[in-house]
C-alpha positions in Angstrom: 43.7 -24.4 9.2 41.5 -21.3 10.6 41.6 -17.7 9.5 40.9 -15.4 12.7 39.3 -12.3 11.8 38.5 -9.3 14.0 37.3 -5.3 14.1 39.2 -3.3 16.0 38.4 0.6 17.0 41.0 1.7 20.1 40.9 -2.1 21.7 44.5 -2.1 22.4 43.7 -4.2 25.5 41.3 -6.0 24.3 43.4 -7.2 21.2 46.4 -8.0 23.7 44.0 -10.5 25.6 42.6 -12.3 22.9 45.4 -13.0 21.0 47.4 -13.9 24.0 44.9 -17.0 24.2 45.0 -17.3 20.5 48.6 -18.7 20.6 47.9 -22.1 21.9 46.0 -22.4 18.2 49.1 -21.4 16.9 51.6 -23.3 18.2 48.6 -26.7 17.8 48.8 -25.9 14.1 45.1 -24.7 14.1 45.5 -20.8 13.5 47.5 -20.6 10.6 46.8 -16.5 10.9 44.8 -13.7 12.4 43.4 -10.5 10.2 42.6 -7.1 12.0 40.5 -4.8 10.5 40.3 -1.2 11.8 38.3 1.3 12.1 40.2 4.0 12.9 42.1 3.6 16.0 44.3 6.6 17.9 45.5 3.3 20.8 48.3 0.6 20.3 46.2 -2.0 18.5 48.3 -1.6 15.4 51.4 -2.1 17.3 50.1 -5.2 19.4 49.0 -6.4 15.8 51.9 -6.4 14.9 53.6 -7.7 17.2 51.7 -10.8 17.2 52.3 -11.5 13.8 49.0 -10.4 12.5 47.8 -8.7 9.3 47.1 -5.2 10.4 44.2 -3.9 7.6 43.8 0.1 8.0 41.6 0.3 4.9 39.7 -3.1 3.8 36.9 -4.3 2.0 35.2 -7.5 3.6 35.3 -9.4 0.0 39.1 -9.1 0.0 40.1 -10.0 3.0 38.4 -13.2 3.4 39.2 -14.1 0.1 43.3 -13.5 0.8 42.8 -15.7 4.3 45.0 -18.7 4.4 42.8 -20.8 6.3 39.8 -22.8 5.0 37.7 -22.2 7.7 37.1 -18.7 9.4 36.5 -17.6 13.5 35.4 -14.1 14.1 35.6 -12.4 17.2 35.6 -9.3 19.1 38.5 -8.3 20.8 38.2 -9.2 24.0 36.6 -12.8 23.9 38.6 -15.7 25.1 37.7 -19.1 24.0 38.5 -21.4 27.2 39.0 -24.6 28.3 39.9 -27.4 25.4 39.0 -25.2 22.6 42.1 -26.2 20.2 41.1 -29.7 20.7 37.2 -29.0 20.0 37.9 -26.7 16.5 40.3 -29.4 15.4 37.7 -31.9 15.3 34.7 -29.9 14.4 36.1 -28.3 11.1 37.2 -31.9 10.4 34.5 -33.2 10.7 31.0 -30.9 9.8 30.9 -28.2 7.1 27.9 -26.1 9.1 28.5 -22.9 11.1 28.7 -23.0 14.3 29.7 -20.3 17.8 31.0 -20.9 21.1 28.9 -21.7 23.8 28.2 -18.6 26.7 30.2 -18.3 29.5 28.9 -19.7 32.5 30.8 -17.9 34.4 30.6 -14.2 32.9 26.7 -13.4 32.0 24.7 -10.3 31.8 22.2 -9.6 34.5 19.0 -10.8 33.8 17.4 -8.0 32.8 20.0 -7.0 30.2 19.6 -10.7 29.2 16.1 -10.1 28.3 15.4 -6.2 27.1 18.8 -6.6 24.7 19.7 -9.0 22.1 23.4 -10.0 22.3 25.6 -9.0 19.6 25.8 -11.4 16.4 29.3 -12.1 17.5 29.0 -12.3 21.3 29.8 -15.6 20.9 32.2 -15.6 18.0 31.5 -17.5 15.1 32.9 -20.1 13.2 32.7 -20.5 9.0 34.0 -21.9 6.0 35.7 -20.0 4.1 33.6 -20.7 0.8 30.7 -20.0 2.3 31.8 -16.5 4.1 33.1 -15.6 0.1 29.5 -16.5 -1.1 28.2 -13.9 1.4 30.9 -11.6 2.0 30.5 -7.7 0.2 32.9 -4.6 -0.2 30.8 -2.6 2.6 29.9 -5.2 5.0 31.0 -5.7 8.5 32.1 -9.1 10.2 28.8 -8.9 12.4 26.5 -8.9 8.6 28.1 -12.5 8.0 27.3 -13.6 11.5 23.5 -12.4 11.6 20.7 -14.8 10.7 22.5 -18.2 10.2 21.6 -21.1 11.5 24.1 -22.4 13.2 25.6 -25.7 15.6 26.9 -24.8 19.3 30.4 -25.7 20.4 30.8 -27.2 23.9 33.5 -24.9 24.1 32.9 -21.7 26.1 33.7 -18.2 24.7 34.1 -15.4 27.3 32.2 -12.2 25.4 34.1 -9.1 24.9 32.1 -7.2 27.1 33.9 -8.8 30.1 37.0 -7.3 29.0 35.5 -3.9 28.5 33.7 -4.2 31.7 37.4 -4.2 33.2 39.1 -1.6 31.4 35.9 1.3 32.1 35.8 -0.2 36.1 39.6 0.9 35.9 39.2 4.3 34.3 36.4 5.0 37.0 
């Protein structure tokens, strides 16, 4: 079973989308449930939260909420991203199988423009990532964010493509414009 944890600040949207695609985890018996911590949002998220069934944390401390998760193994995300394709399928078989870390492979379809590609690093969870929850407790601290526990680990690539985050903000600033 997998824990999905995410921070949220006024992604209402964004939220919507990515649990939307979450649900086929669900109903496979893969996510057995979704954590969103805030930090401080004035938007919806809390009601989308909650109406997807998720744990809606307002005031957290990273040590404590991956120790409460029910799942053994942990996927963070930003709200936004979308695994695709046959990604139940994939995580059902790589958490059975391997105990390393391991994120979602780019999107071939959604990348940056070159030159973004090579003046900025992506973000440490551009392209999710995927942990045991033993080892996230090991690392995990009162004051850190999900992006600490992602940054500087080795880690396996999934075949299993993750569109980033940014695609979905991308769409909600081109509408506001």
């Amino acid at each position: 079973m997998l824990t999905i944890i995410m921070e949220t600040r006024d992604n209402e949207a964004e939220l919507a989308q990515t649990l939307s695609v979450l649900v086929a985890g669900a109903v496979e018996g893969l996510v057995s449930d979704v954590i969103i911590l805030d930090h401080g949002s004035s938007d919806g998220s809390v009601h989308v939260a909650d109406a997807a069934g998720c744990r809606f944390c307002a005031e957290w401390d990273l040590s404590d909420v991956v120790s409460s998760a029910r799942g053994d193994w942990l996927m963070l995300l930003e709200p936004g991203a979308r695994p695709i394709g046959r990604w139940v399928d994939e995580l059902i078989e790589y958490v059975s199988l391997n105990k390393d870390p391991a994120r979602f492979s780019p999107s071939r379809m959604h990348r940056r423009p070159l030159l973004k590609r090579l003046s900025q690093r992506a973000a440490p969870l551009e392209a999710g990532f995927l942990m045991r929850k033993q080892d996230a407790i090991a690392v995990a601290r009162a004051n850190m964010q999900l992006s600490d526990i992602a940054t500087a680990r080795a880690v396996r690539k999934l075949a299993t493509e993750l569109v980033p985050a940014w695609v979905a903000l991308g769409h909600r600033s081109a509408e506001r414009a």
